[in-house]
N, C-alpha and C positions, 0 to 999 in steps of 0.2 A: 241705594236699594229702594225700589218703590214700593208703596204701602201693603200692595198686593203679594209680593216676594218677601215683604215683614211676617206679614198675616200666614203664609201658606208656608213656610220657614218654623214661627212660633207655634202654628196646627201640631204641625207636625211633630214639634221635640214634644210638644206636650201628650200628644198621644205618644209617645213613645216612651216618657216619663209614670203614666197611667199603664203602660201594660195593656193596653185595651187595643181588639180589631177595629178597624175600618168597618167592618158590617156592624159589629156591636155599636159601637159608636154612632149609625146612622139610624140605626132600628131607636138609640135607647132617645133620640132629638129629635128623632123624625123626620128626618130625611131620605134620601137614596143613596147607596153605596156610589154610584155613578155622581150626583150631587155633592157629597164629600171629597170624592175624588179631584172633582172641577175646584175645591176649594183650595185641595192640595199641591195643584198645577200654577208654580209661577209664574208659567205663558199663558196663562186664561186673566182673565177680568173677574169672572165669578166669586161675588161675596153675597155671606149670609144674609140676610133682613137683619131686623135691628132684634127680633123674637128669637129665631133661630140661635144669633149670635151669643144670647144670655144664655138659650139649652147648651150650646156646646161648652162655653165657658163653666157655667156649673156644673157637666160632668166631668168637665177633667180638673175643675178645682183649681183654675184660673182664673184671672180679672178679664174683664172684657177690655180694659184700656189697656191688658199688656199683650193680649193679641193681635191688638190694633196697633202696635208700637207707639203708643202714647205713654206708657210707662212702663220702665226697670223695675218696677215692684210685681212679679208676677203671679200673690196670691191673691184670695180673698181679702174683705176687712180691713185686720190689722196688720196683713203683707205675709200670711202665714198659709200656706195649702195644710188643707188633712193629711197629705202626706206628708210635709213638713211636722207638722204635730208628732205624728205617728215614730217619723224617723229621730226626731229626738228622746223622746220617749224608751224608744228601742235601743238608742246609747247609753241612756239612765240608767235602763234593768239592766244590762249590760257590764256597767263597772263596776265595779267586785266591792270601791269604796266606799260606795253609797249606800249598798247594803240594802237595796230595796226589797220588800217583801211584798207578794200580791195574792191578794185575796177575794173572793167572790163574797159580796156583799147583796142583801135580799133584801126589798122592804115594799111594804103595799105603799101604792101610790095612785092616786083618782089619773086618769086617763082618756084623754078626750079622743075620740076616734067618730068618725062619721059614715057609719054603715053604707047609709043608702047618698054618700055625695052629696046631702044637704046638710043635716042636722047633724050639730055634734053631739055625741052622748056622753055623757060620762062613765066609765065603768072604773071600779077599783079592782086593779089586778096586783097580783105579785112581778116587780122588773129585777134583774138580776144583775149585777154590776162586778166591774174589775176594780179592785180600791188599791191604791199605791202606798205602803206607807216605809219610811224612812226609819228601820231600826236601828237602834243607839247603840247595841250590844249583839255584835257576829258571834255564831254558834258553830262554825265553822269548823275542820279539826284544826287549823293555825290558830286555835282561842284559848290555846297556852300559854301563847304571844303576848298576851292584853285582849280583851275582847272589847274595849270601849271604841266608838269608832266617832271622832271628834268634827266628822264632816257632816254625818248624818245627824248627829246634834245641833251643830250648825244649821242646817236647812231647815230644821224642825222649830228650833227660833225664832228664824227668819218666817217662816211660814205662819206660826201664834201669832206674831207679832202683824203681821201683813192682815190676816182674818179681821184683826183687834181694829186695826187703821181704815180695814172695806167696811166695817162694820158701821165706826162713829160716823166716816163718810157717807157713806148712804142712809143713816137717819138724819144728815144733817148738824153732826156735831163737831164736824171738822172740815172746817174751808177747805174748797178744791187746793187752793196753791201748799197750803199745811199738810195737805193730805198727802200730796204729790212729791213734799219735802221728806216727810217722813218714811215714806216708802225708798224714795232716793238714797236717803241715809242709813236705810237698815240693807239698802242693796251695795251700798259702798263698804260697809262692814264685811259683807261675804268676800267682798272684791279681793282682800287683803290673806283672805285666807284658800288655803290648798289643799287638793284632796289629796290624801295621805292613801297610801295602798296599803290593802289586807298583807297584802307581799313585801312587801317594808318600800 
């Protein structure tokens, strides 16, 4: 397969992984819907600029090197799309044994925004947030059953104890390889344990 047929192959799952048209997609990068099109044709030659190639990349929340078939890793970063984020996320709230609870959370925060395109201002505003948290004890009507739920304590451990480890690490009190041990080791303790269903 030539690089060309990589490229207009990968366009395409990835706009089709996005939900997103063909015109939205050239309006939101700045293109031509006919320009897109040419990209999308594995009998043309037409590829993006190297500017272009970053806008399309970062609306559908892919790497520029996995479009280019230069690499199997097809997200941002740390190999992870927002919608990768999102969809496990959505299996999380989802299982019954984790017991996740979501709540909207409020708090003023200074806020840099730049009216007029130069200067950033600061304003403090109120932002409002989704906060996940892992309750220990289902309220559920099966909470005649036991209502302790030993998974969601479990993660809630692991999780003090992770905050505890980012902490000393980023002032400086725990060497990167230690830091990296100890996160490993509170991550092999989970490893061994199973979620348990509200449903037995």
């Amino acid at each position: 397969m030539s690089n060309k047929e990589i490229f207009a192959k990968r366009l395409s799952e990835a706009i089709a992984e996005c939900n997103i048209k063909q015109k939205s997609l050239a309006s939101q990068v700045g293109c031509s819907e006919g320009t897109l099109s040419k990209y999308l044709n594995m009998c043309t030659n037409e590829m993006p600029n190297a500017g272009l190639l970053c806008k399309i990349a970062n609306t559908l929340q892919v790497s520029t090197d996995w479009l280019l078939g230069l690499t199997d890793q097809k997200g941002l970063g740390n190999g992870y799309s927002l919608r990768d984020v999102a969809q496990f996320l959505m299996a999380c709230i989802d299982t019954p044994a984790l017991n996740i609870k979501l709540t909207e959370i409020t708090r003023k925060e200074g806020c840099y925004d730049s009216d007029d395109g130069y200067e950033p201002v600061c304003q403090e505003r109120e932002n409002t947030y989704t906060a996940l948290s892992f309750s220990e004890w289902y309220d559920g009507e099966e909470a005649y059953m036991g209502n302790y739920m030993p998974g969601a304590a479990r993660i809630n451990e692991f999780l003090r104890a992770y905050i505890k480890f980012r902490e000393l690490y980023q002032s400086g009190a725990l060497p990167s390889d230690l830091y990296k041990a100890a996160v490993s080791a509170a991550l092999d303790r989970l490893a061994t344990s199973r979620i348990i269903s509200v449903e037995g």
